[in-house]
C-alpha positions as CSV (number, residue, x, y, z in Angstrom):
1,X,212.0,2.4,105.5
2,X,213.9,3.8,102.4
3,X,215.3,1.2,100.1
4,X,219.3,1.1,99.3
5,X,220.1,2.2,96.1
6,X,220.7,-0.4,93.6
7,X,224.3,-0.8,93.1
8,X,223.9,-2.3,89.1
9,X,223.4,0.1,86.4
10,X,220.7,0.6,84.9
11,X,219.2,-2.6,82.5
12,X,219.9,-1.1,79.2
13,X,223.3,-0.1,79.6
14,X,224.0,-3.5,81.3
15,X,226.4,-5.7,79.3
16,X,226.1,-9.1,78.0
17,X,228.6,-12.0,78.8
18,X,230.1,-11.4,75.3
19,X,230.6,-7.8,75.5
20,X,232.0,-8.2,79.1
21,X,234.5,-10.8,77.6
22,X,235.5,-8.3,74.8
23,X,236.1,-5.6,76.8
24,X,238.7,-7.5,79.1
25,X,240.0,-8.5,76.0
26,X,240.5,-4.8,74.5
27,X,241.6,-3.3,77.8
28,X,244.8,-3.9,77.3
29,X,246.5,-2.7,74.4
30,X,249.2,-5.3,74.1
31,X,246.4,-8.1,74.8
32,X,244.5,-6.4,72.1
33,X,246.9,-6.0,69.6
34,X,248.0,-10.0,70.5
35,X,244.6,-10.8,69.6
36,X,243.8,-9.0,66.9
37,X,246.8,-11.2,65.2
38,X,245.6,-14.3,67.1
39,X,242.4,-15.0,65.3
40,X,243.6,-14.7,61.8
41,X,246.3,-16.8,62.3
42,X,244.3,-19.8,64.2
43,X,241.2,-19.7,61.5
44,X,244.0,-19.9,58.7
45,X,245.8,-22.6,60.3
46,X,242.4,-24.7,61.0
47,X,241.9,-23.7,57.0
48,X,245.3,-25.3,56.0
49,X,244.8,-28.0,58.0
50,X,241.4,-28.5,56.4
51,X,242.8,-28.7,53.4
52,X,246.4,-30.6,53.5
53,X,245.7,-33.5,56.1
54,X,245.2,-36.3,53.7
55,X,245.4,-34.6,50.6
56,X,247.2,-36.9,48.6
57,X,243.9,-39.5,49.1
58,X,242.7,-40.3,46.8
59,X,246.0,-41.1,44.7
60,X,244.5,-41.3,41.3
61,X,243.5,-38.3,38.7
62,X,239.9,-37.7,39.5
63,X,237.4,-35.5,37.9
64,X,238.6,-33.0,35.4
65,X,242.2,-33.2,37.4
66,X,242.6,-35.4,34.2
67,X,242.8,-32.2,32.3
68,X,244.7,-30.1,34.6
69,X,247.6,-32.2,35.8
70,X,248.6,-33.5,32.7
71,X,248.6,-29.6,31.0
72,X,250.8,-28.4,34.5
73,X,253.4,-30.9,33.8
74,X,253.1,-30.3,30.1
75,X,253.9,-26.4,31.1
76,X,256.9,-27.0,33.5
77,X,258.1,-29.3,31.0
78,X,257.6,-27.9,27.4
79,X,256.3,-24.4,28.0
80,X,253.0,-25.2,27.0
81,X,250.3,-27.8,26.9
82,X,251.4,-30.9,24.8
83,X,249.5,-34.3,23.9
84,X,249.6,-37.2,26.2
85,X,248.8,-40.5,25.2
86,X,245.7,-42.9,25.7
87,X,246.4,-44.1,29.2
88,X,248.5,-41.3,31.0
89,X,245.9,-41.0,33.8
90,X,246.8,-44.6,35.1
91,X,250.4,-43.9,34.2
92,X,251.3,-40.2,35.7
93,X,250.4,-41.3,39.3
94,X,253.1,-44.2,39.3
95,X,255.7,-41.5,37.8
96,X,255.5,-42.6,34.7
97,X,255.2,-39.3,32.3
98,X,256.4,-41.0,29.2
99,X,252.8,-40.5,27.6
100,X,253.8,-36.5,27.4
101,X,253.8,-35.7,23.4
102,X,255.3,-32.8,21.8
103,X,252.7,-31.8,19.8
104,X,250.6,-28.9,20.7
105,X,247.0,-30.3,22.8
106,X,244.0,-27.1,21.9
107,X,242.9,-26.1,25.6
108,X,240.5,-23.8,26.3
109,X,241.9,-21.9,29.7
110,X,244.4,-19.4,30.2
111,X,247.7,-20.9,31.9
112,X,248.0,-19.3,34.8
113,X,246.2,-22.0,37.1
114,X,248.2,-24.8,35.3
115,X,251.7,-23.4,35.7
116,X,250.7,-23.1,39.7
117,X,249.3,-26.8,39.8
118,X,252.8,-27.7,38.1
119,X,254.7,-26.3,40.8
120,X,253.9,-28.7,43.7
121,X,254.2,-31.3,40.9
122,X,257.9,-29.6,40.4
123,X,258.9,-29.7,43.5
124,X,257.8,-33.4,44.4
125,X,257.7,-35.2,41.1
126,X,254.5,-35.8,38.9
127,X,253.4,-39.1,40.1
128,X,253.1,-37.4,43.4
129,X,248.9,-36.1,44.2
130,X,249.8,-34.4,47.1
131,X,252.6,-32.1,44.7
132,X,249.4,-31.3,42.3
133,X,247.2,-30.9,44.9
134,X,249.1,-28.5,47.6
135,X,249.0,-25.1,45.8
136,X,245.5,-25.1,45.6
137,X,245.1,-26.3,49.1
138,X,247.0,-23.4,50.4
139,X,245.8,-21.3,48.2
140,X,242.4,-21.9,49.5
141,X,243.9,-21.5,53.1
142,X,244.9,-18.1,52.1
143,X,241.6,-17.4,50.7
144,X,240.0,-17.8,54.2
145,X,242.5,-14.9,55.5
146,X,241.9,-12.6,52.4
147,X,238.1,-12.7,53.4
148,X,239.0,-12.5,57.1
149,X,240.9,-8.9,55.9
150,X,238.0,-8.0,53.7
151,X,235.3,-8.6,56.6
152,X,237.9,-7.0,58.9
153,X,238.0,-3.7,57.0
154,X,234.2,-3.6,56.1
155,X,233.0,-3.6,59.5
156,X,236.3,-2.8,62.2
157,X,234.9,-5.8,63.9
158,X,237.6,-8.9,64.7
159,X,235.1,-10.7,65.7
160,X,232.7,-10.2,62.8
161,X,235.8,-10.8,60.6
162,X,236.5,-13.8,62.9
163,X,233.3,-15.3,61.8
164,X,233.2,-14.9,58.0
165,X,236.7,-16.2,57.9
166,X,236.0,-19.0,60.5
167,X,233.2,-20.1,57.8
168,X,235.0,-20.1,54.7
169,X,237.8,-22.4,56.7
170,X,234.9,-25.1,57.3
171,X,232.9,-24.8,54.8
172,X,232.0,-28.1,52.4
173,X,232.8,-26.5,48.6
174,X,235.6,-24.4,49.7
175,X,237.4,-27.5,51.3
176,X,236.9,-30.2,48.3
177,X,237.8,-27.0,45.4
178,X,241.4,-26.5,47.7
179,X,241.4,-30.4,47.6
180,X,241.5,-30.6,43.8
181,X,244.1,-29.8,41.5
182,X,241.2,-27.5,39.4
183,X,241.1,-23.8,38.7
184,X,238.1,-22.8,39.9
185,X,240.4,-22.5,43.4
186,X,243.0,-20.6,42.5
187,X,240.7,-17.9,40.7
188,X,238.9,-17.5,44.4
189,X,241.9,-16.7,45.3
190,X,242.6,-14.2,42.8
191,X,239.3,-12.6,42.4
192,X,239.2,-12.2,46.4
193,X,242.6,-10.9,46.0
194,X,241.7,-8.4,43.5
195,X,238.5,-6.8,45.8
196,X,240.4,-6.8,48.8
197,X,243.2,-4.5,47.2
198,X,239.8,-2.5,45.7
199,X,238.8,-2.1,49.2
200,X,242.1,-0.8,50.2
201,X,242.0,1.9,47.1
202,X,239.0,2.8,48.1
203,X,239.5,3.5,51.6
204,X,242.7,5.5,50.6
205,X,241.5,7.4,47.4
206,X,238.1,8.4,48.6
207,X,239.1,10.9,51.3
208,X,241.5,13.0,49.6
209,X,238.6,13.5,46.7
210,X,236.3,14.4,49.5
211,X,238.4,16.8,51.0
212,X,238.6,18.6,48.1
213,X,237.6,22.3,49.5
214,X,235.6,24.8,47.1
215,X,237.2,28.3,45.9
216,X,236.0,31.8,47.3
217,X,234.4,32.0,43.9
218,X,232.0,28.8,45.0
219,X,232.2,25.1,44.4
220,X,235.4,23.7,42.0
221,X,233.9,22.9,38.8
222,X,236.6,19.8,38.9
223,X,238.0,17.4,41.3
224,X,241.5,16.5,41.2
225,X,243.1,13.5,39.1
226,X,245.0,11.4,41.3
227,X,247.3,8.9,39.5
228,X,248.9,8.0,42.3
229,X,246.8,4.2,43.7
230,X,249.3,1.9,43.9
231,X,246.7,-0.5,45.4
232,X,244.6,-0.2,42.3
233,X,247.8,-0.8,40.1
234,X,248.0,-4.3,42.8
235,X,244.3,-5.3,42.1
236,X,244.7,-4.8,38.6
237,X,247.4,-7.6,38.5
238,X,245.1,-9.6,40.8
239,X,242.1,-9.6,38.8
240,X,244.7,-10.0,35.2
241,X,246.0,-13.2,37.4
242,X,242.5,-14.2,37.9
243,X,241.7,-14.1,33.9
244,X,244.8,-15.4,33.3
245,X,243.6,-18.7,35.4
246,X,240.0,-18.9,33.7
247,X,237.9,-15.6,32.0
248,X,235.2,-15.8,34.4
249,X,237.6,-13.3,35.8
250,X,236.9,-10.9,33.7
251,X,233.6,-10.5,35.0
252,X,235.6,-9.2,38.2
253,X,237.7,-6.9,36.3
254,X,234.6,-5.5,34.6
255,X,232.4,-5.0,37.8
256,X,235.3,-3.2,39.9
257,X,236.3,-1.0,37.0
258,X,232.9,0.1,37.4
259,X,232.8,-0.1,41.1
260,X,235.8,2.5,41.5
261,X,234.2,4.6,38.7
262,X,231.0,5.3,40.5
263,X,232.3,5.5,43.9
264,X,234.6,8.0,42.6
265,X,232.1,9.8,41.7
266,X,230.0,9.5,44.2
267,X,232.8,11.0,46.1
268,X,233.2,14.2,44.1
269,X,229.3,14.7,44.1
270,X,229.8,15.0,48.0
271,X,233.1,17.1,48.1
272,X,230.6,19.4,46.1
273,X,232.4,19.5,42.6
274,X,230.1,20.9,39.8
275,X,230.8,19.2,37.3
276,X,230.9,15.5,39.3
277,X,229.9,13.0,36.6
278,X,231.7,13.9,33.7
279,X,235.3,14.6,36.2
280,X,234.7,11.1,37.4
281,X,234.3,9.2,34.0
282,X,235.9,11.4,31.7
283,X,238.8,12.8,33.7
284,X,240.3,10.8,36.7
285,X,238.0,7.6,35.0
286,X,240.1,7.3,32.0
287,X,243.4,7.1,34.8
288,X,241.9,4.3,36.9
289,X,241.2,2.7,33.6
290,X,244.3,2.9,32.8
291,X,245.9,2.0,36.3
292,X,243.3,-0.9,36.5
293,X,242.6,-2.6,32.9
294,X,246.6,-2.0,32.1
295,X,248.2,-3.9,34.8
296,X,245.4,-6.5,34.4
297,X,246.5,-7.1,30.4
298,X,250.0,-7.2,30.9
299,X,249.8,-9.6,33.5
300,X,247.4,-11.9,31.1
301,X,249.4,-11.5,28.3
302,X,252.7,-12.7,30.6
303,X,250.8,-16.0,31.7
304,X,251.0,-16.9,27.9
305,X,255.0,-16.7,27.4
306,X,255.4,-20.4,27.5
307,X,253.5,-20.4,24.5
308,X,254.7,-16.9,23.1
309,X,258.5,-18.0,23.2
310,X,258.3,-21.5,21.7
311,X,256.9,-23.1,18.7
312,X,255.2,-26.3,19.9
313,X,251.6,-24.8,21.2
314,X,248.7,-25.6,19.7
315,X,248.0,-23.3,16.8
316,X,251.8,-21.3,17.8
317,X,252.9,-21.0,13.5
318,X,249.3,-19.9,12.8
319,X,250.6,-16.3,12.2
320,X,254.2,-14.8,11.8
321,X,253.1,-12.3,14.2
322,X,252.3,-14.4,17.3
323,X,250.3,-11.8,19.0
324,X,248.1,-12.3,16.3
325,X,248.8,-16.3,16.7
326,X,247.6,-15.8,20.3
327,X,244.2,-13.9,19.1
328,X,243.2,-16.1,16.7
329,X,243.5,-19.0,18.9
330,X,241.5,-16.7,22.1
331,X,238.2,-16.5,19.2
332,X,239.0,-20.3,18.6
333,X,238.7,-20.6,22.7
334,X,235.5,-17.9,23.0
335,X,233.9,-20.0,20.2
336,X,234.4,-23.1,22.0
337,X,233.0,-21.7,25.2
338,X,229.9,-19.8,24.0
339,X,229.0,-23.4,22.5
340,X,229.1,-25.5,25.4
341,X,226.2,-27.3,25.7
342,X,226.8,-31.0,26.0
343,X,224.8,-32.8,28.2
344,X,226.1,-34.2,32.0
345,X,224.7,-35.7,34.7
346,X,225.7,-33.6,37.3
347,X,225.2,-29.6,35.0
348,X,223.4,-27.7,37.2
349,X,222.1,-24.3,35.4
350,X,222.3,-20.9,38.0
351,X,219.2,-20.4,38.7
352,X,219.5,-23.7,41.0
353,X,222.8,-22.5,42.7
354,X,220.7,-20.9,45.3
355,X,218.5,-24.0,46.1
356,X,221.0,-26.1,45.6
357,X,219.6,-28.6,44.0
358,X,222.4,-30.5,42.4
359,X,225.9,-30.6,43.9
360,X,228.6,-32.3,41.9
361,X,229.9,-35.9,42.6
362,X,234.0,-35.6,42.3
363,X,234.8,-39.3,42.6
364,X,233.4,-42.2,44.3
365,X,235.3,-45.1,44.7
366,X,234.6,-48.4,43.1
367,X,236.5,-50.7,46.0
368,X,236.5,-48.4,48.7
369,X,238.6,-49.3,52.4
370,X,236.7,-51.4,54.8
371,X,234.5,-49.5,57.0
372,X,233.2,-52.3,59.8
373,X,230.0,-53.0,57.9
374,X,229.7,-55.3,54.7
375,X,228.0,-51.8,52.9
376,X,230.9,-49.3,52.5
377,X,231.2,-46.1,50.3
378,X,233.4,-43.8,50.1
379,X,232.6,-40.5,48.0
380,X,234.1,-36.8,47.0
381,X,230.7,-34.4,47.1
382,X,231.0,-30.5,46.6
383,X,228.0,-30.3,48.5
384,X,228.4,-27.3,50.8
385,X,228.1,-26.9,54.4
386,X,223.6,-26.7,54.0
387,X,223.7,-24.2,56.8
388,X,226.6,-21.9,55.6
389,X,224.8,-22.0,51.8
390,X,221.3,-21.7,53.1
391,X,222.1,-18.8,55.7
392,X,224.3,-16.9,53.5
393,X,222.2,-16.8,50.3
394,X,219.3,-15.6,52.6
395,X,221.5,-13.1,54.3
396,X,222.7,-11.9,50.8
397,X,218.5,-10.9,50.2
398,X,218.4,-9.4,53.4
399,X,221.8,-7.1,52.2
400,X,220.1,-6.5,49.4
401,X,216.9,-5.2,50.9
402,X,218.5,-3.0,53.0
403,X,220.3,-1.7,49.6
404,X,217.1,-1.2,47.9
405,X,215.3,0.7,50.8
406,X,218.4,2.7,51.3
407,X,218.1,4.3,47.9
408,X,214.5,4.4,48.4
409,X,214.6,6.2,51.4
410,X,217.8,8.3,50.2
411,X,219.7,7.5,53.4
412,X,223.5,6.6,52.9
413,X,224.3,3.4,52.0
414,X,228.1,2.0,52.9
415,X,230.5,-0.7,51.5
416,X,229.1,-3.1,54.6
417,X,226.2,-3.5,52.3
418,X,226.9,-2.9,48.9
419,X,230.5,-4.7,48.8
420,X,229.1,-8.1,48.9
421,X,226.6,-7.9,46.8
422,X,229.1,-6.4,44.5
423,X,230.9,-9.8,44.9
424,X,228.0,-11.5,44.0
425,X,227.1,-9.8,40.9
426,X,230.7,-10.1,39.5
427,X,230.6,-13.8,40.5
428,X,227.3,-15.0,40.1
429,X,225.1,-13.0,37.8
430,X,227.2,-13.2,34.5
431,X,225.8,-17.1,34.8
432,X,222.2,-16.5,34.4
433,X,222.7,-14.8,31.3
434,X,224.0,-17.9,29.9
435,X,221.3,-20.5,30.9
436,X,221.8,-23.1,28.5
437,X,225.8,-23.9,28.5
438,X,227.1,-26.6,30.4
439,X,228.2,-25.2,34.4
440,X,228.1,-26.9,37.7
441,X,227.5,-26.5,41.5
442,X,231.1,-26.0,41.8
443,X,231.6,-22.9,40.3
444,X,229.9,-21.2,43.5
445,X,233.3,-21.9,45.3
446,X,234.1,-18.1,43.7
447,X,231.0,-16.8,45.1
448,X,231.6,-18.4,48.8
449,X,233.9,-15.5,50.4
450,X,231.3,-12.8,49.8
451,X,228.4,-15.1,51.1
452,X,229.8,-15.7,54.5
453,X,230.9,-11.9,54.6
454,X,227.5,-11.0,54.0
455,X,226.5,-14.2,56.5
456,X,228.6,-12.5,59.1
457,X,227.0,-8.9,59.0
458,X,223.9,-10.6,58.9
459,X,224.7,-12.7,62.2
460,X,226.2,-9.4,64.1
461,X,222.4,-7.5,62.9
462,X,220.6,-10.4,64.5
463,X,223.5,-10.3,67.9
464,X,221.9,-7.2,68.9
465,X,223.6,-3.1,68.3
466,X,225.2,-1.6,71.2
467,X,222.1,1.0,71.6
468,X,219.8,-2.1,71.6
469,X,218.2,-3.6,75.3
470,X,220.0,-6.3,77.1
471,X,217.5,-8.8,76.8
472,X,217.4,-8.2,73.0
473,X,221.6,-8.2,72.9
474,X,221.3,-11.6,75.3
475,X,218.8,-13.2,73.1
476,X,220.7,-12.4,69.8
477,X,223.7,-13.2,70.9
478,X,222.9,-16.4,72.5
479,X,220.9,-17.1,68.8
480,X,224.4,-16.6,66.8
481,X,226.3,-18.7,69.2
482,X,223.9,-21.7,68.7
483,X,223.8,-21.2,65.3
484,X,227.8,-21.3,64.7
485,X,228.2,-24.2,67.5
486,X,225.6,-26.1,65.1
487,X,227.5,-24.7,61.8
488,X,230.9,-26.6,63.1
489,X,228.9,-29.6,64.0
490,X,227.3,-30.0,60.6
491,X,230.6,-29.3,59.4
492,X,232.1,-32.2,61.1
493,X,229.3,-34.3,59.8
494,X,229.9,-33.7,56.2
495,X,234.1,-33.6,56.3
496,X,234.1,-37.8,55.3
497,X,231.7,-37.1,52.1
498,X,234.4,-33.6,51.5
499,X,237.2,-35.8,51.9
500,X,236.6,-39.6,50.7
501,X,236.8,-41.6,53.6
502,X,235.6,-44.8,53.9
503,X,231.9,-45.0,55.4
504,X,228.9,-46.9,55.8
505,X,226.6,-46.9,52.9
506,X,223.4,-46.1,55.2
507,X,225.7,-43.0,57.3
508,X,226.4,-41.5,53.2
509,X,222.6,-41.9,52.8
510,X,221.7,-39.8,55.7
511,X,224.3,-36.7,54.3
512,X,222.1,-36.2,51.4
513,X,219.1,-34.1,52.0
514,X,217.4,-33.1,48.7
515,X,216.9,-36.5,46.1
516,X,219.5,-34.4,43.7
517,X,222.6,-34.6,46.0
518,X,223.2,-38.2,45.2
């Protein structure tokens, strides 16, 4: 008796659950196209929601808010940073602003973050935390949808791009930083900002310098010089905006100026131009100099007009000229920054960042709302989500491996690996060369969009390729979906210590898992 022939295909080219799912999805093209804006919009939404609901708790100036609230109202209201008297952090949150003194106060940031702080404060008086709280908070909500567009255009996968943004939106430091009126926030936003529009230039650029065909005579000894990237103009006034909230963007400046340099040339050497290196750095790399750095300066320099067009800031009569005014003061401000060393509690040098070892205490309140024990505590930690840090900073050495044995092994190696670890070095490196100054936890807020990008390619390697078995698609799959289910859990765990509520001493206890997190 002859057996039927099996009506299933055959087990490789069987699909899993997901992919069955997706392709229902897809199949339609007005279903597609409803999801492809779907996702975005949900992931920002939970991001802003993250981030505003409660965010005028806790209504006092906390942390080094005591710096930045007072300098945004002093912006808004004099056109630069004034003195304020000895007890303007109890009076500001009642309304009271009459501690503001005319007399220049010496900072040591750009304004840029401060004049955006002062806007909520603008629009709903000073005394009010939510109005210095809210740009940052949807500032940080739009960060999760820049990454989301980043991830989306790195691997043409929504659902890949679903995941990193998804992360970002529930993830411990990115939630407190968009809760605090701070800069570190507002340059993520910036800096993201700036490599997304990179991305974009790149994507654009590249293929016309490829094209480039040779002559009957043989290769072209020169590519052309295009002039025309108006997306490279764009992330040069991102990455200016970014300096112009604190330097450390510079470091992103610096690291895509070289970024579009070498891919351009990179480009050129595979169109087969001769004389590659030298077209790219001499020829069309003084134009994307100019249509990068240029952009970038003018928009620093406009962040300083308060202080250009009126007498009052600090150090303003130095010099007739008051371009030279305003460089004096910046090597007053570099001096002051290579210096800082003073000791604090909670300084955590770079090298930890990775461990972890010592997240930052915001605030912690001294008579904190009952909490139906006799023991209650309610805190502000930027500890991030453990699983989102842990997985991401080992995904990011996997990215990297694969970098290094792709130049070992010659084989091509594409943005979906190297863009970011370029993130990483522009945000993270520049702070091991400066191991003993005075930098915290928090700073790795910056770094947080390219670690759950490179979380998120890591995650659809370990889901399983197309070409791979079923049972090894099933199994990966089924591994990511845990993993993310558990991700959103620990995330709900940890939102009270992100957002100081009001809990029981021994439940805090339990949220700190290495002895330096208290």
């Amino acid at each position: 008796m002859t057996s039927s022939p099996s009506l299933l295909p055959p087990l490789e080219t069987r699909a899993t659950l997901w992919e069955r799912l997706s392709a229902a999805a897809t199949a339609d093209a007005a279903r597609a196209r409803m999801l492809a804006w779907l996702a975005p919009t949900l992931i920002t939404l939970l991001a802003a929601a993250l981030r505003l609901v409660n965010l005028s708790h806790p209504h006092e100036i906390m942390f080094d808010e005591t710096y930045y609230v007072k300098d945004a109202w002093s912006l808004w209201n004099l056109g630069y940073e004034g003195q304020w008297g000895d007890d303007a952090n109890t009076q500001l949150p009642g309304g009271d602003d009459s501690g503001l003194q005319t007399e220049g106060s010496y900072v040591v940031h750009p304004p840029l973050g401060k004049w955006i702080i002062g806007l909520g404060m603008v629009l709903m008086g000073p005394g009010s935390s939510f109005g210095w709280r809210v740009t940052t908070a949807l500032l940080g909500a739009l960060t999760v949808l820049l990454v989301y567009l980043i991830a989306l255009r790195l691997t043409r996968s929504h659902a890949v791009a679903t995941i990193a943004g998804g992360l970002l939106a529930i993830d411990g430091v990115g939630i407190v930083m968009s809760r605090l009126a701070l800069l570190d926030g507002i340059l993520t936003f910036f800096i993201t900002l700036g490599f997304l529009f990179v991305l974009l230039d790149r994507d654009r650029t590249l293929p016309r310098v490829e094209g480039v065909e040779a002559t009957e005579a043989g290769p072209r000894m020169m590519g052309p010089v295009i002039w025309a990237r108006p997306w490279l103009i764009a992330a040069g006034i991102a990455l200016g905006a970014a300096s112009a909230v604190k330097w450390s963007g510079l470091y992103a400046l610096a690291v895509l100026g070289l970024y579009v340099v070498i891919t351009d040339a990179l480009a050129r050497r595979r169109a087969g131009i001769a004389l590659w290196p030298t077209d790219a750095v001499f020829r069309q790399g003084l134009v994307s100099f100019a249509l990068l750095v240029g952009p970038a300066l003018l928009t620093y320099l406009a962040s300083w007009t308060g202080w250009l067009v009126t007498a009052g800031g600090y150090d303003r009569g130095a010099h007739a000229n008051p371009l030279i005014a305003l460089w004096n003061y910046h090597a007053s401000m570099l001096g002051f920054h290579v210096g800082l060393a003073s000791p604090h509690p909670y300084a955590s040098p770079a090298w930890q960042w990775p461990l972890l070892m010592r997240p930052t205490a915001i605030w912690v309140a001294d008579d904190p709302a009952p909490c139906g024990t006799d023991h209650c505590i309610a805190v502000i930690s930027s500890v991030p989500n453990p699983l989102i840090w842990y997985g991401a900073v080992a995904a990011s050495v996997y990215l990297f491996y694969r970098f290094i044995r792709g130049l070992i092994e010659r084989s091509p190696v594409g943005p979906l690996l190297t863009y970011p670890l370029i993130g990483l070095l522009a945000t993270y490196v520049p702070w091991l060369l400066v191991p003993n100054r005075t930098i915290f936890q928090f700073y790795t807020v910056v770094m947080m969009p390219f670690l759950v990008i490179a979380l998120a390619i890591a995650l659809r390697e370990l889901a399983g390729r197309a070409d791979d078995p079923l049972h090894r698609r099933q199994a990966g799959q089924r591994t990511v979906a845990v993993f993310l289910v558990v991700t959103v859990l620990v995330s709900a765990f940890y939102y009270p210590v992100w957002t100081g509520m009001s809990v029981p001493y021994d439940f805090w206890l339990i949220h700190n898992w290495l002895p330096g997190w208290i």
